[in-house]
VONU-652779 format. One record per residue (C-alpha): z negated, x negated, y; residue in three letters. Coordinates in steps of 0.05 Angstrom, whole numbers, padded with zeros to 5 digits, always signed. Layout:
# VONU-652779
ZXYala ...
//
This chain:
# VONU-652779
+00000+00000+00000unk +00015-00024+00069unk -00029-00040+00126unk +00001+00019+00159unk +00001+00061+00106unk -00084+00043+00092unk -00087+00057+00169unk -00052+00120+00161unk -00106+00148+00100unk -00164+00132+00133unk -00202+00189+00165unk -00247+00190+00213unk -00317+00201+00188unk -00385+00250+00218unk -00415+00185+00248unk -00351+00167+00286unk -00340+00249+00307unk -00413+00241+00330unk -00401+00183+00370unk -00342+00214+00404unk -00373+00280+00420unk -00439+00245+00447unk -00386+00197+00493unk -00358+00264+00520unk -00423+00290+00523unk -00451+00235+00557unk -00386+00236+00607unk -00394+00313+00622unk -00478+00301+00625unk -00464+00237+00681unk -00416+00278+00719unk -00474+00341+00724unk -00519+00288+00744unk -00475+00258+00800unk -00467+00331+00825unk -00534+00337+00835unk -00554+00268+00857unk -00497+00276+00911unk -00524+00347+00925unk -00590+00321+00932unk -00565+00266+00980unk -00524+00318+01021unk -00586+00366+01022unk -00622+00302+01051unk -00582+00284+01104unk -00563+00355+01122unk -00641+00366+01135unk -00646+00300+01173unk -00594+00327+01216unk -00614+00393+01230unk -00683+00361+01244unk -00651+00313+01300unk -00634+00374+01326unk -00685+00417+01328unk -00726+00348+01360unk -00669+00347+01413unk -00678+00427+01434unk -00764+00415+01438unk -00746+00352+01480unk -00693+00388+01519unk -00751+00447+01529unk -00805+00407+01547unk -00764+00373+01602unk -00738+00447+01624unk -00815+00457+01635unk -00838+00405+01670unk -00779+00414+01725unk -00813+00478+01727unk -00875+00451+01737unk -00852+00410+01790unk -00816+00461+01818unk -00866+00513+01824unk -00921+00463+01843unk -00886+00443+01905unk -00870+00518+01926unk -00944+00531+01921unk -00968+00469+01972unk -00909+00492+02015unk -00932+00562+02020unk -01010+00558+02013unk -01014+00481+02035unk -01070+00471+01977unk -01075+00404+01944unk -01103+00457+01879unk -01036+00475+01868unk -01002+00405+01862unk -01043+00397+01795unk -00985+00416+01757unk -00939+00381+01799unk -00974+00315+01797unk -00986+00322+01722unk -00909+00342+01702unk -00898+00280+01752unk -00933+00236+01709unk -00907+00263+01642unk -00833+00258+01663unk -00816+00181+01649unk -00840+00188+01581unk -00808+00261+01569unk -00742+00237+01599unk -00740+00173+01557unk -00764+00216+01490unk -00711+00267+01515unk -00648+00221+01520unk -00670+00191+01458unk -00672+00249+01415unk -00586+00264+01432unk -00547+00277+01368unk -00488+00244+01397unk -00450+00201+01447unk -00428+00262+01491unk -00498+00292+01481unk -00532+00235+01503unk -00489+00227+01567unk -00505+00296+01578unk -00582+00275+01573unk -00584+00219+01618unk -00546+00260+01680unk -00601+00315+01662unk -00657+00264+01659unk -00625+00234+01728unk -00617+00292+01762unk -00687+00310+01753unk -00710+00243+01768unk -00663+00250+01837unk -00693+00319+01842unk -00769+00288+01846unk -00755+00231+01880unk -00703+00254+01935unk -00725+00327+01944unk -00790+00338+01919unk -00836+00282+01941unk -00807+00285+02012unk -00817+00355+02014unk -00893+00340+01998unk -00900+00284+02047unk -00858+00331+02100unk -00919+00398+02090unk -00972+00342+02086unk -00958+00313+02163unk -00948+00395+02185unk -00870+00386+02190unk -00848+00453+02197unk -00776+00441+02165unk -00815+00434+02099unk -00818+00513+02096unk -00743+00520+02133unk -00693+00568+02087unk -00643+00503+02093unk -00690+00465+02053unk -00717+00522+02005unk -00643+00532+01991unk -00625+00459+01984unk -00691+00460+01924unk -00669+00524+01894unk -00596+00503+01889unk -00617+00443+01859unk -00656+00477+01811unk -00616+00526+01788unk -00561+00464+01772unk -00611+00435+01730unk -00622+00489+01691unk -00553+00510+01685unk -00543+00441+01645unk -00601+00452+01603unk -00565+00513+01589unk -00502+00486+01568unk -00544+00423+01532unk -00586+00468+01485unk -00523+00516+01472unk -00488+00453+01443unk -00544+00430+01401unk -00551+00503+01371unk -00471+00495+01358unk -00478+00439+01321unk -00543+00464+01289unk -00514+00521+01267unk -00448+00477+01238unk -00501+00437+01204unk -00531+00492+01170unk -00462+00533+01145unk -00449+00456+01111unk -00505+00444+01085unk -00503+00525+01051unk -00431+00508+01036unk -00442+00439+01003unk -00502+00468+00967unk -00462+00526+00940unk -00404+00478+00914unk -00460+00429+00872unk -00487+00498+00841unk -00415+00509+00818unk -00403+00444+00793unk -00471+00439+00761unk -00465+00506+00726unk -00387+00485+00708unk -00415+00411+00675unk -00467+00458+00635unk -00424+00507+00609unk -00383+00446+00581unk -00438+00401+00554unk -00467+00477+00520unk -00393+00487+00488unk -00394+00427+00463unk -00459+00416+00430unk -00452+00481+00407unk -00395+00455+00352unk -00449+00393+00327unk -00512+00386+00307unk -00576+00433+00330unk -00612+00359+00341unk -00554+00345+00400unk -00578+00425+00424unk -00644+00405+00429unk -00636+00330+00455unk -00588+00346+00500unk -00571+00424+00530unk -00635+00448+00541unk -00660+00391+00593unk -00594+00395+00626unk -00602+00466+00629unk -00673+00456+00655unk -00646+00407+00709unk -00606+00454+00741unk -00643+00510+00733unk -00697+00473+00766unk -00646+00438+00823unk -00628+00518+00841unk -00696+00536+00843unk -00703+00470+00888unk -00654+00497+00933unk -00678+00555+00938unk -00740+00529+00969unk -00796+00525+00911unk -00813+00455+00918unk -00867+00461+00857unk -00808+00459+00813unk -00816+00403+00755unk -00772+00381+00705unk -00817+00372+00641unk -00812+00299+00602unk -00745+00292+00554unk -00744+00237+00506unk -00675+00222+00521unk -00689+00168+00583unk -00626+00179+00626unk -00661+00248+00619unk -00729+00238+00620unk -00702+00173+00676unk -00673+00241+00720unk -00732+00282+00714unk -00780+00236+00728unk -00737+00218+00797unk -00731+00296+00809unk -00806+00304+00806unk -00824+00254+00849unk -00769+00284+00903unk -00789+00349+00892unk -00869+00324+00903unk -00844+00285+00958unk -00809+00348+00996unk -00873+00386+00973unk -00925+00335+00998unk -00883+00327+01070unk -00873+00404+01083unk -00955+00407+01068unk -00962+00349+01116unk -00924+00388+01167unk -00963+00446+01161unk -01015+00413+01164unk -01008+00376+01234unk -00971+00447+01254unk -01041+00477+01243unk -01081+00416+01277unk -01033+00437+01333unk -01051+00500+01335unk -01122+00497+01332unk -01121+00437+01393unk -01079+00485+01432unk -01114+00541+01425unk -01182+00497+01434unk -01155+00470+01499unk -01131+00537+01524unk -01204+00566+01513unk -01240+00502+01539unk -01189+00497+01595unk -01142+00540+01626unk -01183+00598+01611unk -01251+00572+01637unk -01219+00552+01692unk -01195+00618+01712unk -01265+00645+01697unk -01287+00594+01749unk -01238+00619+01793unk -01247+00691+01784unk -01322+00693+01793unk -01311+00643+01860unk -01264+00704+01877unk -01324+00757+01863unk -01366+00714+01905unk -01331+00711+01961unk -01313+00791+01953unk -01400+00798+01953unk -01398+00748+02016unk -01346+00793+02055unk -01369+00840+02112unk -01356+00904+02099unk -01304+00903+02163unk -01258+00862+02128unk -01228+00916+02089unk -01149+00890+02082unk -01187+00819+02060unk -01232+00859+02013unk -01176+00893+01985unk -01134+00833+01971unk -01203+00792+01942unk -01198+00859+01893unk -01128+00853+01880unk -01132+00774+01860unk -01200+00787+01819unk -01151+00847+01773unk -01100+00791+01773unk -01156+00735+01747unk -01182+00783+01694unk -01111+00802+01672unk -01092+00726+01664unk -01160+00718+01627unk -01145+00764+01578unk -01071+00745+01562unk -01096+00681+01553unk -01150+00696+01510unk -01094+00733+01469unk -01047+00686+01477unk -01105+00640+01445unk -01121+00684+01388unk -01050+00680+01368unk -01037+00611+01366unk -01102+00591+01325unk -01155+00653+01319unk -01225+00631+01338unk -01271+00668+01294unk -01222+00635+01236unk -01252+00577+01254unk -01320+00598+01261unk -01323+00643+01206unk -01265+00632+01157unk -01215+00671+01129unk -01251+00737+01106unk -01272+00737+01182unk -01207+00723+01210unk -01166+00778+01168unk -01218+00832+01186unk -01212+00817+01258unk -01137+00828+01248unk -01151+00895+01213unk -01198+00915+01260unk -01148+00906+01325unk -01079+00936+01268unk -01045+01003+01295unk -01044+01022+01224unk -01110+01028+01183unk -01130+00971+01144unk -01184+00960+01096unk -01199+00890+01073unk -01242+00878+01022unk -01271+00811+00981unk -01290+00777+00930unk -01334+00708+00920unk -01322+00689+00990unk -01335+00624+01006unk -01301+00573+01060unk -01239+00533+01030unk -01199+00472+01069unk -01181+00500+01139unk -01112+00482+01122unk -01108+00527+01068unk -01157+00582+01108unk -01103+00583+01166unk -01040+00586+01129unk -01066+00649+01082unk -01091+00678+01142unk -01012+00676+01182unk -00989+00693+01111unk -01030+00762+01110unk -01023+00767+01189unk -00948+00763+01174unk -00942+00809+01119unk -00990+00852+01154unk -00936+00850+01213unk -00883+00873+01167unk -00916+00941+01139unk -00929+00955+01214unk -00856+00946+01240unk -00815+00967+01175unk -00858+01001+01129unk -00871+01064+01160unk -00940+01061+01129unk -01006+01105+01148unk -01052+01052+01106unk -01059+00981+01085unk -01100+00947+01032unk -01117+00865+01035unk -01158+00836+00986unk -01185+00772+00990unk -01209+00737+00919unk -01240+00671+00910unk -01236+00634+00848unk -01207+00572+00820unk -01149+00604+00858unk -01140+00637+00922unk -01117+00710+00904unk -01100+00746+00966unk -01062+00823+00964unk -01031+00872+01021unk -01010+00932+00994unk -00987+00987+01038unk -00966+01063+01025unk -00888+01054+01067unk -00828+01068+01040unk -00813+01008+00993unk -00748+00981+00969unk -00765+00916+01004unk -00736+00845+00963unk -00739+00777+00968unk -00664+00779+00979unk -00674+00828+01033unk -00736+00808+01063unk -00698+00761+01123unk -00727+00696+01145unk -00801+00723+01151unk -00816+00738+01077unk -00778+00657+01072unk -00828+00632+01117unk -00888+00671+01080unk -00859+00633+01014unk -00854+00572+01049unk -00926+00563+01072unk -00950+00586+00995unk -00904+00540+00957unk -00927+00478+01006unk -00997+00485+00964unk -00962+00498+00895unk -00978+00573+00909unk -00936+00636+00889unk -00910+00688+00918unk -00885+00764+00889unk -00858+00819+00911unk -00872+00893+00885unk -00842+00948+00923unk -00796+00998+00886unk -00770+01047+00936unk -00810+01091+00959unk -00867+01075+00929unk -00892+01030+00979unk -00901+00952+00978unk -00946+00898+00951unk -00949+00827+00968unk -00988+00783+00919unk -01005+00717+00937unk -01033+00663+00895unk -01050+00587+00921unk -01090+00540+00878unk -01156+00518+00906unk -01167+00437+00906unk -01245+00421+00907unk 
//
């Protein structure tokens, strides 16, 4: 027999077949992989970006504000001639070097930035040229200081300034927004492919052995089962241990990613809410008790006025309503931002207060209550505040429940008696930011609300000692 003949009878045998399905395997598996890795990657950058934004609109704000503050501080001295109402003046004066170099800095791109740096000039030019002259001019009793030729010169100016904050923030939302529909459209595309390399690699092991199944399918299943759900926001995702290494090598990278998304969006929240509870300590320890001051100077002088003075008296009345008014928009404005008694008294305290001030009734009731980390205490307490919210705006409800359970873990339920038919799917960005805040502390979040038969929330968030 020849050599080509022998060549020709030889067949090949299961080891060789099981070679050459696990190299296609292994091809189809490394292409899934890449998929995701590259997804991952995009997902990455595409959240970098969008955060470079969103720094460049705050920037972009906080230097709107202070030419506010400038602006409005000056018109006070010029029509009072008060050095009290240059505080904010001289203190968005001080801020503005930093805020301008933090703002220019922040630019998503070339044209952006030149956009910045005229901004950040002509506010500069708007201090320097307009504003400080203007104070030095009421200051020496110049009475062109209060002249409608140099009101209108300030007001023109101004209104320029904000007319290219305008345009500035509108372009960053643009490309925002063009970020986002990428990102969505990217993410979309790796699900495909994913779901396209599994179908394959599921075909496939389908024909050989129930071992390759096992060894093989199910964690790549798993992966991108657990990639969607990582897309979709639940960071406590993990990929359990395969003893395949590229496998087990992917999983293990996957979990630390998904801890490391989970352990920065906690970190956020967690200086969000040490923001929160500053602010709202500095506008109870501040602003507001210096209005009080203010107001009860006011009552004074009111008690010190002869009773001649009745178009003075009147006005002292009027500015006393106006101090009380601002005293209690602050103190709600307060309460918003970071509730008081939920730092005082904890989260029980905190929800009832809610209840108590709730157009709709609420009954909250408790079990094992005990204080738990702050962080935790504030972000179930915007949770219920927010799902509270909802039943009030969309629920049509005439009651709400919220229980509050203590345990290993943090059980907390609002149930109300609306009309139902409310979804995850159709919940809108407030039931994704309610998820959000659970799933930073590996907590859970469901939805029960067939229609019509009202809606229940159930949250669950473990408790660390």
């Amino acid at each position: 027999m020849s050599a080509q003949q022998e060549y020709r009878g030889r067949r090949l045998g299961l080891t060789s077949l099981t070679v050459a399905a696990s190299g296609l395997l292994a091809l189809l598996i490394g292409v899934a992989f890449a998929v995701l890795l590259w997804a991952i990657s995009d997902a990455n950058s595409s959240t970098s970006a969008r955060r470079a934004s969103r720094t460049a609109l705050v920037e972009a704000g906080t230097m709107e504000r202070l030419l506010l503050d400038i602006e409005t501080g000056q018109r006070g001295f010029v029509i009072t001639k008060h050095e009290t109402f240059l505080q904010p003046w001289q203190q968005a004066r001080s801020k503005l070097p930093a805020a301008a170099r933090r703002f220019t800095e922040s630019a998503t791109s070339t044209e952006q930035r030149r956009t910045a740096e005229q901004i950040a000039q002509g506010v500069e030019s708007f201090l320097k040229d307009y504003s400080l002259p203007l104070v030095a001019m009421v200051r020496r009793d110049d009475p062109t200081a209060s002249s409608l030729e140099t009101t209108t010169e300030g007001k023109e100016r101004v209104d320029t300034l904000r007319t290219q904050f305008g345009r500035y923030m509108a372009d960053e939302r643009e490309q925002l927004a063009e970020r986002t529909d990428a990102a969505g459209t990217n993410s979309r595309q790796a699900v495909l492919a994913a779901a396209v390399g599994l179908a394959a690699s599921t075909a496939l092991v389908a024909v050989f052995t129930v071992l390759q199944h096992r060894a093989v399918v199910r964690p790549v299943r798993g992966t991108a089962a657990a990639a969607e759900a990582l897309a979709g926001g639940d960071l406590s995702m993990r990929i359990p241990p395969s003893k395949v290494a590229e496998i087990g090598a992917l999983g293990t990278s996957f979990n630390t990613m998904a801890a490391s998304l989970q352990d920065s969006r906690r970190r956020i929240m967690e200086s969000t809410e040490a923001v929160h509870r500053r602010t709202a300590r500095d506008l109870h320890d501040g602003a507001q008790q210096r209005l009080v001051s203010l107001m009860i100077g006011l009552r004074l002088a009111r008690e010190m006025l002869p009773a001649t003075e009745t178009e003075t008296a009147d006005l002292l009345d009027q500015s006393i309503d106006n101090a009380q008014t601002a005293i209690n928009e602050l103190r709600e404005l307060a309460s918003g931002i970071y509730p008081l008694v939920l730092t005082v008294k904890g989260l029980v305290a905190a929800v009832k207060d809610l209840a108590s001030r709730c157009p709709v009734p609420t009954v909250v009731e408790s079990k094992d209550e005990r204080r738990i980390s702050s962080t935790v205490e504030s972000n179930a307490y915007f949770v219920v505040a927010e799902a509270v919210t909802n039943a009030v705006k969309h629920a049509q409800a005439s009651r709400i429940d919220v229980s509050v359970e203590f345990g290993d873990t943090l059980r907390i339920k609002v149930a109300d008696d609306g009309v139902g038919g409310v979804g995850k799917a159709s919940a809108g960005s407030g039931m994704t930011g309610l998820t959000d805040r659970v799933a930073a502390f590996d907590g859970k979040l469901a939805i029960d609300s067939p229609p019509g038969g009202g809606t229940t929330i159930l949250i669950q968030i473990p408790i660390r000692d």
